[in-house]
MIROVO-862284 format. One record per residue (C-alpha): residue number from 1; residue in three letters; x, y, z. Coordinates in steps of 0.05 Angstrom, whole numbers, always signed. Each point is the difference from the previous one (the first is absolute). Layout:
     n   res        X        Y        Z
   NUM   ALA        X        Y        Z
...
This chain:
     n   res        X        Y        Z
     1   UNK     +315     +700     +182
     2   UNK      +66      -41      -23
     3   UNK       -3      -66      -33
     4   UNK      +60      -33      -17
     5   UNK      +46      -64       -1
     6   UNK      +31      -18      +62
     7   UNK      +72       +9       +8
     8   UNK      +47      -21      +58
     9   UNK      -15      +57      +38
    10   UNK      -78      -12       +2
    11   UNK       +7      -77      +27
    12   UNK       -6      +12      +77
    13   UNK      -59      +45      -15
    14   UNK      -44      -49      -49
    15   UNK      +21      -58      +60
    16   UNK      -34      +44      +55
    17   UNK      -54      +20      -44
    18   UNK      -28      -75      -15
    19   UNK      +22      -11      +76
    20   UNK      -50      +59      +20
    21   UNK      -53       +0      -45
    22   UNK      -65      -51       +8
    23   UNK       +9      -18      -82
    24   UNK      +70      -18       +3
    25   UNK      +18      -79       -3
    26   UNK      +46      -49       -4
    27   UNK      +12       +1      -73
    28   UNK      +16      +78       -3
    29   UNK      +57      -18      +36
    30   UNK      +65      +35      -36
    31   UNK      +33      -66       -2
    32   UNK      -48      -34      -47
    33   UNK      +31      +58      -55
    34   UNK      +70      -33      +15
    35   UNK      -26      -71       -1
    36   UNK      -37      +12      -68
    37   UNK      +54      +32      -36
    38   UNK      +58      -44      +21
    39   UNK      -45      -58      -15
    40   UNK      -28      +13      -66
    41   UNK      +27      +73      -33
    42   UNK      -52      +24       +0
    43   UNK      -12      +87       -1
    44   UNK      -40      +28      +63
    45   UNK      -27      +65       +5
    46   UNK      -10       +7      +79
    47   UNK      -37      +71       +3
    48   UNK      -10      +47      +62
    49   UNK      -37      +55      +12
    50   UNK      +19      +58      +41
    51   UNK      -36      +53      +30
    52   UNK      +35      +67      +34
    53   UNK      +64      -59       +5
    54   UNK      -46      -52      +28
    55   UNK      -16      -69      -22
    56   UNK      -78       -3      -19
    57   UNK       +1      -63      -51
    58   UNK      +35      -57      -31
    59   UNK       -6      -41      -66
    60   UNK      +45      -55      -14
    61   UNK       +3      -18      -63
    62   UNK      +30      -61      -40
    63   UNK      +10       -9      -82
    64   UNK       -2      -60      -33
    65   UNK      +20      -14      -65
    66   UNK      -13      -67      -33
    67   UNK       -8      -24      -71
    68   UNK      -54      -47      +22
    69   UNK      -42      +43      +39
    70   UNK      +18      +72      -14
    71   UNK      +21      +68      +32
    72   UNK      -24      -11      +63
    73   UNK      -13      +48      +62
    74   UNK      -18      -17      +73
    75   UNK       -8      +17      +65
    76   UNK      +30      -48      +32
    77   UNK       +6      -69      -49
    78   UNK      +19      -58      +32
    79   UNK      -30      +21      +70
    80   UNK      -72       -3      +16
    81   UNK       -8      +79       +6
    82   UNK      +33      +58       -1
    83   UNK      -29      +66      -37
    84   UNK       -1      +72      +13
    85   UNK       -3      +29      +77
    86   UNK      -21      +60      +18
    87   UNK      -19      +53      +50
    88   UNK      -57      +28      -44
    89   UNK      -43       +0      -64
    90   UNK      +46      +49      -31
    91   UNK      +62      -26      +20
    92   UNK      -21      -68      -29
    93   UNK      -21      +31      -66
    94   UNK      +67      +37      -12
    95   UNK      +42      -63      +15
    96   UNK      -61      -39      -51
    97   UNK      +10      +58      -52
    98   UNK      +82       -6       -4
    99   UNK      -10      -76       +8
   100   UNK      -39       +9      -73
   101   UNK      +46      +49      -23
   102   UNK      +59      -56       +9
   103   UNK      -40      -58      -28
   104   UNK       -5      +43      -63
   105   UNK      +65      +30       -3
   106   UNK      +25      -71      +11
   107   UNK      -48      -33      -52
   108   UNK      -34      -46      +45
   109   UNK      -53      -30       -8
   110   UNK      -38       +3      +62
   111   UNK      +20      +17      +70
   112   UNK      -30      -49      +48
   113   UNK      -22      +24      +70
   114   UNK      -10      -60      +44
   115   UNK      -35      +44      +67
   116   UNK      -39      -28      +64
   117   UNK      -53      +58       -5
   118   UNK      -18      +30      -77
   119   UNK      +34      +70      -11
   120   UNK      -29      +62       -5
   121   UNK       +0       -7      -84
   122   UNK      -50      -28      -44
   123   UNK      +48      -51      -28
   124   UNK      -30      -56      -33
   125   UNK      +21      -58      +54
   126   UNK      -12      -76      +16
   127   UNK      -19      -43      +70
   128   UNK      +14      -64      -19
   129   UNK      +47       -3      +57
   130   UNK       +0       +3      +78
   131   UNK      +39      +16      +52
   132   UNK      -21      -63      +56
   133   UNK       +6      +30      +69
   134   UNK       +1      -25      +72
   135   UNK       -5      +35      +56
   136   UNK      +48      -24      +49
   137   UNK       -3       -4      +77
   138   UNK      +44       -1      +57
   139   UNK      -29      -70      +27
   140   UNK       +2      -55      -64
   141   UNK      -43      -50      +37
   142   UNK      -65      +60      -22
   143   UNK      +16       -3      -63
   144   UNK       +3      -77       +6
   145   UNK      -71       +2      +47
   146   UNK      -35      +32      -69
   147   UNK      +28      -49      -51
   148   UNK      -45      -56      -21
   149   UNK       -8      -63      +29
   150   UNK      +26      -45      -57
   151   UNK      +59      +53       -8
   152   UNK      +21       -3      +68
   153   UNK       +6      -73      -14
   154   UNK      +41       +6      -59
   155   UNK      +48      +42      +29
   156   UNK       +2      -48      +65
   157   UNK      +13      -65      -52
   158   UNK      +46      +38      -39
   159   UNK      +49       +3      +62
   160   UNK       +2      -74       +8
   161   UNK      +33       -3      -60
   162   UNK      +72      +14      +30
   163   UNK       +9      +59      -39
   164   UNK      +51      +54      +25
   165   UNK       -2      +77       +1
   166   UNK      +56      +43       -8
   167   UNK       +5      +75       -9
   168   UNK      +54      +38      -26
   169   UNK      +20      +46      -53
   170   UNK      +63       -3      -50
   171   UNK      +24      -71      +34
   172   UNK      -62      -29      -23
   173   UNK       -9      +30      -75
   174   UNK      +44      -50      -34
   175   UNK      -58      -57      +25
   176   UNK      -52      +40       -6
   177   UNK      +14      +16      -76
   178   UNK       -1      -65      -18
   179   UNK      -73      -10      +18
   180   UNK      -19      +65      -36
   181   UNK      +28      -38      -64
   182   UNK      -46      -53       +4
   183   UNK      -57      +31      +30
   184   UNK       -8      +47      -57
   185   UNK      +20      -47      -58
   186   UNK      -56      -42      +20
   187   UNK      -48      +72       -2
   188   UNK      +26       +0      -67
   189   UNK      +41      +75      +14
   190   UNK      +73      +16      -13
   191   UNK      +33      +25      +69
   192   UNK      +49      +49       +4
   193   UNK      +72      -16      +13
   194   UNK      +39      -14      +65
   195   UNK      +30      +63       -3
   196   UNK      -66      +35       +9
   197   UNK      -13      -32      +58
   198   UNK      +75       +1      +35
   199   UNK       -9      +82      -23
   200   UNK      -54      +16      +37
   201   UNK      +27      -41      +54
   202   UNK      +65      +47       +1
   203   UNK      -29      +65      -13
   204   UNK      -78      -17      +51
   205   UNK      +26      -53      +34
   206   UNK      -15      +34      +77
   207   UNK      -78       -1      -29
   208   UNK       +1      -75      -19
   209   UNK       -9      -72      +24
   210   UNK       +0      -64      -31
   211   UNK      -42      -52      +26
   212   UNK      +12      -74      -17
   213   UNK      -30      -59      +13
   214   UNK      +32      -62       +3
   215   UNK      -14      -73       -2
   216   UNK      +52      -52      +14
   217   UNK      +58      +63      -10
   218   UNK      -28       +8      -71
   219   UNK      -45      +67       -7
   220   UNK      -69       -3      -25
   221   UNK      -25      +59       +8
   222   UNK      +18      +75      +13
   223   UNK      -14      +72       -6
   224   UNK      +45      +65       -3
   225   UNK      -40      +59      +32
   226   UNK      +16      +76      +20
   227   UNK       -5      +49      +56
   228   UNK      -20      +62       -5
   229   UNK      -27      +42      +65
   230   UNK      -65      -44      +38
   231   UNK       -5      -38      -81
   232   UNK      +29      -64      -25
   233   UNK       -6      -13      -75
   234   UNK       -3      -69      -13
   235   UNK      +33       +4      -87
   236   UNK      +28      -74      -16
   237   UNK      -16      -64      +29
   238   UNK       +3      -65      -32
   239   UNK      -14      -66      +17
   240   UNK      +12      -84      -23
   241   UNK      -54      -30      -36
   242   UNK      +28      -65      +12
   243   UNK       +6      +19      +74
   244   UNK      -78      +17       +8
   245   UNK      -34      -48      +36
   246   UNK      +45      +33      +52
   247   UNK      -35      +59       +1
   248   UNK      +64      +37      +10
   249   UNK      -30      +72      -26
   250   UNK      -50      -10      +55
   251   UNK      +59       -9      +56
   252   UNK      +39      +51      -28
   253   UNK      -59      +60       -8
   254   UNK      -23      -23      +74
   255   UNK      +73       +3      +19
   256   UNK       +6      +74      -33
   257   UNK      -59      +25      +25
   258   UNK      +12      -17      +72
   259   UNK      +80      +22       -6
   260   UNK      -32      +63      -17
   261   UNK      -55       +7      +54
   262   UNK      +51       -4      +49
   263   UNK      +49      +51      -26
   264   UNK      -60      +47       +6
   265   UNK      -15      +12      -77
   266   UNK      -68      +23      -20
   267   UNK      -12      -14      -69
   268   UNK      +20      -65      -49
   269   UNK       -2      +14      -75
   270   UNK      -13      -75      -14
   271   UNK      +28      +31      -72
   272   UNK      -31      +15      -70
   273   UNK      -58      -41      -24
   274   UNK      -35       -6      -59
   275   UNK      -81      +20      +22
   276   UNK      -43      -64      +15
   277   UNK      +59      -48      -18
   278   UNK      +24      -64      +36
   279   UNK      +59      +35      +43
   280   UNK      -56      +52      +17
   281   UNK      -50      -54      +23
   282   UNK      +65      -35      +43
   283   UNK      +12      +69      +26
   284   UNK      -63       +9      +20
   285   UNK       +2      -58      +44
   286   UNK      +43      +38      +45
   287   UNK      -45      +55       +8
   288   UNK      +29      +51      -41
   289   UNK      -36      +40      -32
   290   UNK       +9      +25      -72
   291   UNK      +12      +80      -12
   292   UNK       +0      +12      -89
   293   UNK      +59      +32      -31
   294   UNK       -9      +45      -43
   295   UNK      +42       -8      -65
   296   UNK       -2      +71      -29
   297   UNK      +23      +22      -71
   298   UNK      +26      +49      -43
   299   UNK       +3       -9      -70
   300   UNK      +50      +14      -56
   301   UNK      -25      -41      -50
   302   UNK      -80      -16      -34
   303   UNK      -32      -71      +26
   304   UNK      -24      -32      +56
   305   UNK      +32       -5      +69
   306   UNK      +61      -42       +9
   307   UNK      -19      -71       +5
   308   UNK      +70      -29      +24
   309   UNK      -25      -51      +51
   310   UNK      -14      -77       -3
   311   UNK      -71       +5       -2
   312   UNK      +14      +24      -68
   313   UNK      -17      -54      -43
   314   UNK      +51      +11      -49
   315   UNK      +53      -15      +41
   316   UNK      -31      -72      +35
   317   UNK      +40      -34      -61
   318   UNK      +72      +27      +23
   319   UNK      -28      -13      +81
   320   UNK      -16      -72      -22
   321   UNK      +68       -9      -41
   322   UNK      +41      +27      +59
   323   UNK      -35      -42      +47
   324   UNK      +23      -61      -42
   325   UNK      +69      +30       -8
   326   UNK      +66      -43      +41
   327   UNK      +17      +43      +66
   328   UNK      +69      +17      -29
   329   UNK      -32      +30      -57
   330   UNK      -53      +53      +41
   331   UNK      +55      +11      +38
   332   UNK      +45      +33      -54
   333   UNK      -52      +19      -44
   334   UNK      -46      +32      +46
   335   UNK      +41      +61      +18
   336   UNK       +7      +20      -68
   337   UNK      -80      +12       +5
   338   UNK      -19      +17      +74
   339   UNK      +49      +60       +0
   340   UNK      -52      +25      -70
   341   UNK      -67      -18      +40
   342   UNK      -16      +48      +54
């Protein structure tokens, strides 16, 4: 067996093989390499493993180096999931072992494997996250049949509010980014910059939509998902606190799900969710159901696992500061940090 970086010559194979294989997703996608790099500089070590000149595994990986939060390692930061995919036990312990042999070389310290199912290792890992899932069907109104009473009704008084869908893709971004400025800021987390977004745009862009929802022309709400096979991964969406007794997020996930029934999609990542939080109880509302992550690791360093999250509560100061912060300020300051926090 082979394992090595991918060169030019390898990218048509590692594109069929997450195309092919049941494990492969959205976020394994070649592109998001391009996107990351061009966005942020930072090093990636996209491994392959070959097998008699055949493609049995892939590991993307992505360094981070920050003077706030350290040499960092991860498969896939920024993106809900990502990790190692394999056709086998030994194939995924090969691509593990030179994964460990890099993070050491490299002087990392930890590689992060963010996985849907746990790996074949006995890596130390965490579950505070999951994946919220709904099945879709090809008929919306049976989804609609199962949702609660009071919900139903929500989503019924929430389209009384003359609030207006559109759908695109790049035409749409420079609205939509906007709202992920202020929807964040008032979470209290830096965003990335435009250019992240308008990236993956250029380099994905066939595998995305934007969703917005307006109110008198001015957008309230929206969401950016991908496409990948039967599987749409919902990853930003943001909406107008000042705007809420619209219930715009209920018109637009209604809207989304029922674009997506119709074009004959089977599943709807409703995105990442911290377990038994507040966007997992909303979530839940829509029947999805949630399916842990499992946020392996392999240490370089003595201590306790990686705590870089905002339930830590040594960050709630700098959460409540930024949250206080003018817009103009989170919007060039925040960045500088979101491009360190995987």
């Amino acid at each position: 067996m082979e394992i090595k970086l991918i060169q030019d010559s390898d990218i048509d194979s590692w594109e069929k093989y997450i195309l092919d294989h049941p494990g492969g997703t959205f976020y394994h996608a070649l592109g998001w390499k391009r996107v990351i790099e061009k966005s942020f500089g930072h090093h990636t070590y996209y491994l392959m493993a070959k097998e008699h000149g055949k493609v049995c595994g892939i590991l993307p990986i992505v360094h981070i180096k920050s003077l706030l939060f350290g040499s960092i390692m991860c498969s896939m930061p920024f993106l809900n999931f990502g990790g190692v995919c394999a056709d086998n036990d030994e194939v995924e312990r090969a691509l593990l072992g030179e994964a460990e042999r890099i993070l050491k070389d490299k002087k990392g310290d930890y590689l992060e494997l963010r996985h849907m199912k746990k790996s074949s290792m006995d890596y130390p890992a965490k579950t505070h996250k999951v994946s919220m899932t709904l099945e879709l069907e090809s008929d919306p109104e049976i989804l609609w049949s199962k949702f609660a009473t009071k919900h139903r009704t929500t989503i019924r008084r929430a389209a009384k509010n003359d609030l207006e869908l559109r759908v695109g893709k790049q035409d749409l971004l420079k609205d939509f980014f906007p709202l992920l400025c202020k929807g964040w800021k008032a979470l209290g987390t830096p965003l990335y910059n435009f250019y992240f977004f308008k990236n993956i745009m250029e380099e994905l862009e066939d595998h995305i939509e934007i969703f917005l929802i307006l109110h008198q022309s001015r957008p309230i709400a929206g969401a950016m998902n991908g496409i990948f096979r039967d599987t749409v991964e919902g990853m930003w969406l943001a909406s107008l606190n000042e705007y809420a007794r619209l219930q715009g997020g209920y018109f637009l996930y209604w809207e989304m799900i029922r674009r997506y029934c119709e074009l004959g999609y089977r599943h709807f990542h409703l995105g990442r969710s911290t377990a038994d939080g507040s966007a997992e109880f909303f979530k839940k509302k829509w029947n999805a159901v949630p399916k842990p992550l499992f946020w392996e690791y392999i240490m370089n360093r003595d201590g306790k696992l990686p705590e870089l999250n905002v339930q830590n509560s040594k960050y709630q100061l700098a959460i409540n500061v930024w949250k206080k912060l003018p817009l103009p300020v989170t919007k060039t300051l925040g960045p500088i940090f979101a491009r360190s926090i995987p």
